[in-house]
Steps between C-alpha positions, in 0.01 A plus 500: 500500500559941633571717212758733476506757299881626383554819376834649332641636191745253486418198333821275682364639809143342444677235385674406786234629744245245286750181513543600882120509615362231248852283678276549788134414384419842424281581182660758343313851298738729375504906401794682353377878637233603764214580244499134384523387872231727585252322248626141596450554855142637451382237251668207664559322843795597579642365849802720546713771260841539520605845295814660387511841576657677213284452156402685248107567469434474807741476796534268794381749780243587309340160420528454826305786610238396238462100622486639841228728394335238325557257783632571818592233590626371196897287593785693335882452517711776343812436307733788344853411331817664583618648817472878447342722775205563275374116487511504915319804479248355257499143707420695829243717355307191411514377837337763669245433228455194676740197308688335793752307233758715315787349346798657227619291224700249514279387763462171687244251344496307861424871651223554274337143452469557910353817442263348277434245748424721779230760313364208350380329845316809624 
C-alpha cells in the first residue's frame, strides 16, 4: 500500500486530507510543520508528500527544498489556503523547484486523488 506523507498546521486539514487518501487505499503518515516531516520522510518509506505551504517551524517551500535535496526525485504536491497573491507566488515558486501539482484550499479531492494517481505510477 504507497505512503503519503501529509504535512500542515492544520489539524482539519490533515484530517480531511487523511480520510481522503486512506478513502482511496492510501496509508496515511502525518506531520504538522516541515521539521517533523523532514524526520518522517528520512526515517520512513514514504511514497509521496503532499505539504502546506505556510507553517510555522519550518515552511512549505522550504521543506520542499530540503526533500528535494534529500531526494530528488522525491513526489510532492503543494497546497496553500486562501487566494491572496502571496500563496500563487509561494505555489509557483515550488514548481520551478520541480512539484508539477499545486492546488489552493478548498481544493478538489477528485483533482488531487488523480494527482496522486498519476506520480504514483511513475
Amino acid at each position: 500500500m504507497p505512503r503519503i506523507l501529509v504535512v500542515d498546521d492544520d489539524p482539519i486539514s490533515r484530517q480531511i486530507l487523511r480520510a481522503m487518501f486512506e478513502n482511496n487505499n492510501y496509508e496515511v503518515l502525518e506531520a504538522e510543520d516541515g521539521v517533523k516531516a523532514l524526520k518522517l520522510y528520512v526515517n520512513e518509506s514514504i511514497d509521496l508528500v503532499v505539504t502546506d505551504i505556510f507553517m510555522p517551524e519550518k515552511e512549505g517551500v522550504q521543506t520542499v527544498r530540503e526533500l528535494m535535496k534529500e531526494n530528488p526525485d522525491v513526489k510532492i504536491i503543494a497546497v496553500s489556503g486562501g487566494s491572496s497573491s502571496a500563496n500563487y507566488d509561494s505555489l509557483d515558486w515550488v514548481k520551478m523547484f520541480g512539484v508539477k501539482y499545486t492546488f489552493t484550499k478548498p481544493f478538489n479531492a477528485d483533482a488531487i486523488i488523480a494527482a496522486v494517481r498519476e506520480l504514483l505510477a511513475q
